[in-house]
C-alpha positions in Angstrom: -20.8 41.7 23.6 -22.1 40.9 20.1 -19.7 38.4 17.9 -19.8 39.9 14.3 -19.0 37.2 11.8 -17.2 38.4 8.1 -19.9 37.9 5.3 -18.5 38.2 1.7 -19.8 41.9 1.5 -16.6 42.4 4.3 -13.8 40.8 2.1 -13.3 44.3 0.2 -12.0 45.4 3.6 -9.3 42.3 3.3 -7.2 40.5 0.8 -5.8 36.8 0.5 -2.4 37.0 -0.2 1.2 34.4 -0.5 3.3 34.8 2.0 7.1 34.5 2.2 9.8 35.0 4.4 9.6 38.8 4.0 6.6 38.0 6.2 7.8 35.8 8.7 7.9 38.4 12.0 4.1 38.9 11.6 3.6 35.3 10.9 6.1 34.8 14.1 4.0 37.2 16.0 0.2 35.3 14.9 1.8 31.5 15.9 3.4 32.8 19.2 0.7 34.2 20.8 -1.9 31.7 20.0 0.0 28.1 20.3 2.0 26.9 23.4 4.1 24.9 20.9 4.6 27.0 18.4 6.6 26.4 14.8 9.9 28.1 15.5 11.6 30.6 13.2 13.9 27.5 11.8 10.4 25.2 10.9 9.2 28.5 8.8 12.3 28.7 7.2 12.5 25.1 6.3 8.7 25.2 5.0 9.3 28.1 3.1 12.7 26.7 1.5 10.6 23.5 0.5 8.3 26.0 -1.5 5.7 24.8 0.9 2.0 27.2 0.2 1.6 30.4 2.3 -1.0 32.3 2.0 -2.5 34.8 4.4 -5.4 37.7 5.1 -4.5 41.1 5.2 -6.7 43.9 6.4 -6.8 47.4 4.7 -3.9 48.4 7.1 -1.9 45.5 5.5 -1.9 43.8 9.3 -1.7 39.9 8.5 -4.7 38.9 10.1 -4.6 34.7 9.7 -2.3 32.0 7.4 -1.7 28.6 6.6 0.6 26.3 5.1 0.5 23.5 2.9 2.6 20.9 1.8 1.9 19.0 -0.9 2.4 14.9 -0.5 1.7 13.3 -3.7 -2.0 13.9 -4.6 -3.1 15.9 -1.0 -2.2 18.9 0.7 -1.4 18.3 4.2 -1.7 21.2 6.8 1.0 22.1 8.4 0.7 25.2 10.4 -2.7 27.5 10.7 -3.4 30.3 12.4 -5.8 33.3 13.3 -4.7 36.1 14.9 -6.0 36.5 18.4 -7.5 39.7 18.7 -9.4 38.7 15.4 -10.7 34.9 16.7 -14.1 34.4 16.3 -15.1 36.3 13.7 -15.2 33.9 10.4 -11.9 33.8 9.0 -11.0 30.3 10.0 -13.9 29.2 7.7 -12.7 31.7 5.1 -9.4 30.2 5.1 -10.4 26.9 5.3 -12.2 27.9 1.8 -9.6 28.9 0.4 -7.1 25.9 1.3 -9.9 23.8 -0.4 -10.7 25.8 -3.3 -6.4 25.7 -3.9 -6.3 22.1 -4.0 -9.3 21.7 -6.2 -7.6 24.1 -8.8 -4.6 21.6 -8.8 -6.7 19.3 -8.6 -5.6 17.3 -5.1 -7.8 14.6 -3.9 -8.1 15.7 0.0 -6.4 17.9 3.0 -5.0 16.1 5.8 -3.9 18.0 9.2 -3.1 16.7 12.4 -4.9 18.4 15.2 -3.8 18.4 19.2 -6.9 16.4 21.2 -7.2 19.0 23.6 -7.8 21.7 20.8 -11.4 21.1 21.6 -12.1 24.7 19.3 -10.2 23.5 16.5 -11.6 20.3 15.9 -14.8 21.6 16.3 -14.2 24.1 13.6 -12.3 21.1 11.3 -15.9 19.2 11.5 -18.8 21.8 10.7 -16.0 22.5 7.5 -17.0 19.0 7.1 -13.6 17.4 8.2 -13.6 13.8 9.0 -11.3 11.8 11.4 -9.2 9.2 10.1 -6.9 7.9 13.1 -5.2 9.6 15.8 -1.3 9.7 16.8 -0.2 9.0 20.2 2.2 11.2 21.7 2.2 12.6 18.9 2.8 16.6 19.9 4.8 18.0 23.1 3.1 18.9 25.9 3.4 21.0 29.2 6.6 19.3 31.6 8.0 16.9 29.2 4.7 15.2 28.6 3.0 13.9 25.3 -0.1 14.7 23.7 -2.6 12.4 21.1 -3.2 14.0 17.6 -6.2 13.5 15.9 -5.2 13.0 11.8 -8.8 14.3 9.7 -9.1 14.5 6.3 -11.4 16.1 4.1 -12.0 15.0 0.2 -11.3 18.4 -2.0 -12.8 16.8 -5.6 
């Protein structure tokens, strides 16, 4: 089985789009079925309360395929939540996304993106660094893990001007 990958010719079959809590099933849906800690309906609320950026891709169905969220901390957007919808992994939209979380904070002209990242989210991180993401520290115990445990972040940054 072939992987097809979205070029920019595909991106008439979706659209980029600001979320809000009209949204927030779908976006429920997406972060449930991909994280085994996922945001809760409360943290959604609270980021979207805080006027927090959402944006997502929606096919030509209007299906929310992907989203973020970013919070702006002074003069850098840190990543709160990302996601890609499972059935739709692998094919290019976490790079797309990742585009356009960079090309937002250029237009308002933030210095970087920060995001936190679990250790064992080997695909992530790989992702993170051919986007061209650095690491900058990591957090210990940072995340909850499986039985009660505690898992390491690793904090990357990437420079956006």
């Amino acid at each position: 089985m072939s992987t097809k990958f979205l070029s920019i010719a595909d991106m008439d079959q979706y659209r980029f789009c600001q979320l809000g809590i009209n949204d927030l099933d779908e976006i429920l849906a997406i972060e449930e079925a991909v994280y085994t800690h996922p945001w809760t309906r409360g943290n959604f609320l609270d980021s979207f309360y805080d006027h927090h950026d959402a944006w997502g891709i929606r096919d030509r169905q209007e299906n929310l395929v992907a989203y973020f969220f970013l919070m702006p901390v002074v003069d850098e957007f840190h990543l709160l939540t990302f996601a890609v919808d499972a059935q739709k992994q692998k094919f290019g939209y976490a790079h797309i996304m990742l585009k356009k979380m960079l090309q937002i904070a250029q237009e308002r002209n933030f210095l970087s993106i920060m995001l936190e990242v679990r250790v064992s989210n080997v695909r992530a991180i790989a992702i993170y660094r051919r986007f061209g993401f650095l690491e900058i520290g990591r957090r210990k115990a940072y995340y909850p893990a499986h039985e009660g445990q505690r898992e390491d972040a690793i904090v990357m940054r990437i420079e956006a001007q």
